[in-house]
C-alpha positions, 0 to 999 in steps of 0.5 A: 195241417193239410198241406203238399210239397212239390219235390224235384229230383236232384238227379238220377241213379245209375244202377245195375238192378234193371228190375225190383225183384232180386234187388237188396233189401238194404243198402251196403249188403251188396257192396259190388253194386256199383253205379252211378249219381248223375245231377239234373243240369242245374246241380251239374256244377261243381260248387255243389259238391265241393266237400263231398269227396271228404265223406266215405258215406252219403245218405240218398233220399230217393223216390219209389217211382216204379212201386205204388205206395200205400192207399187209404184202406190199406193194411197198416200192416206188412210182412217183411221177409226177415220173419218169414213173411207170415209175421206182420209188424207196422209200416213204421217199424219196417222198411217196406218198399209200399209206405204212405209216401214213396220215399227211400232213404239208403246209405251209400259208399261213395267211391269217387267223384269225376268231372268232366266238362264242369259236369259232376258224377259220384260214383257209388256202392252198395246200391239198393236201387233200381236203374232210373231211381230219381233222388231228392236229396244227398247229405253226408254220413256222419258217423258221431250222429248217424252211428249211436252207440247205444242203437237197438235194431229191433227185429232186424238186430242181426244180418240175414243169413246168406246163401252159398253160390254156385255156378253149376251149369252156367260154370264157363260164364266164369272165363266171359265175365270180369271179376266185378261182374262175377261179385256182383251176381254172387253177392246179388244171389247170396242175400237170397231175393226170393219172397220169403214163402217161396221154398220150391227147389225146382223152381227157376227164378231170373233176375236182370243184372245189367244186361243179363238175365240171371237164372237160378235155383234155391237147393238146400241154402244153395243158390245154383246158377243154371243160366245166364242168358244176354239181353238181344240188342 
């Protein structure tokens, strides 16, 4: 068969991660990541939804648009960061973000659903998505289906080790921000979001959370905070 789908997107994610790096490698292990799903105008209307606010979890299948996916001539192969990146394994048998197709699919905590003048917004967490993120499709979690009992995870058997957060210099940034903020950035840093072959203690990594660039270092399975620097508008 050699045939081509269109796929439209059903609407679009809000989220705090503003860029890819430091953004959670799955879905739910950052569960102060809260955002948004806003429907395109034509699933704005409620009837869509009707029911939905039943499930505590939603399946969101999703687009890579800011990552190129794979070309012919490509290893079929990877390196996930779970192994150290020196291990490779297949495509299929990862979750890598570069795949033959763009496609995600993430598992979601659905936290409420408002309407305001017939237009709908579900309100999410656990995001592991990138501001901006186009959705295909949403479909509710089901536990009897989507948790076997006898389920095998592989490589990934087990939760990654996390890292401890401090605040060390950026310390009075704890009186500025609200407790959301401040769960956010330390869950954020704890799931470590540096390559796997990075190990340089002096090394000053950024990430974009909302409108702050969050620096960092990576001390002896510590992630010390040394600034916070605000977006100039």
């Amino acid at each position: 068969m050699n045939e081509e789908w269109t796929l439209r997107p059903i609407g679009h994610v809000e989220s705090p991660y503003r860029e890819g790096f430091g953004i959670p490698r799955q879905s739910g292990v950052v569960p102060a990541a809260t955002g948004l799903l806003i429907p395109t105008p034509e699933w704005q209307q409620p009837a869509a939804w009707q029911g939905i606010e039943t499930f505590s979890h939603l399946w969101l299948i999703w687009v890579f648009h800011a990552k190129r996916h794979m070309q012919p001539g490509d290893s079929p192969a990877v390196r996930p960061p779970r192994l150290g990146g020196n291990r490779r394994v297949g495509v299929f048998a990862s979750r890598a973000p570069v795949r033959p197709n763009p496609v995600g699919l993430s598992v979601v905590r659905l936290l409420d659903v408002t309407e305001k003048d017939g237009r709908v917004r579900l309100h999410l967490g656990g995001l592991d998505l990138l501001d901006g993120t186009p959705i295909l499709d949403v479909k509710p979690h089901v536990p009897y289906a989507d948790c076997p009992p006898d389920s095998r995870g592989g490589w990934a058997s087990s939760p990654p080790e996390r890292l401890a957060v401090v605040w060390g210099a950026a310390e009075s940034w704890l009186e500025r921000l609200d407790s959301a903020t401040v769960a956010l950035i330390e869950q954020s840093l704890a799931q470590d979001p540096r390559p796997a072959f990075h190990a340089d203690p002096d090394r000053v990594y950024g990430m974009r959370i909302e409108d702050m660039d969050v620096r960092f270092v990576v001390r002896e399975h510590r992630a010390e905070i040394q600034e916070i620097v605000p977006d100039r508008k």
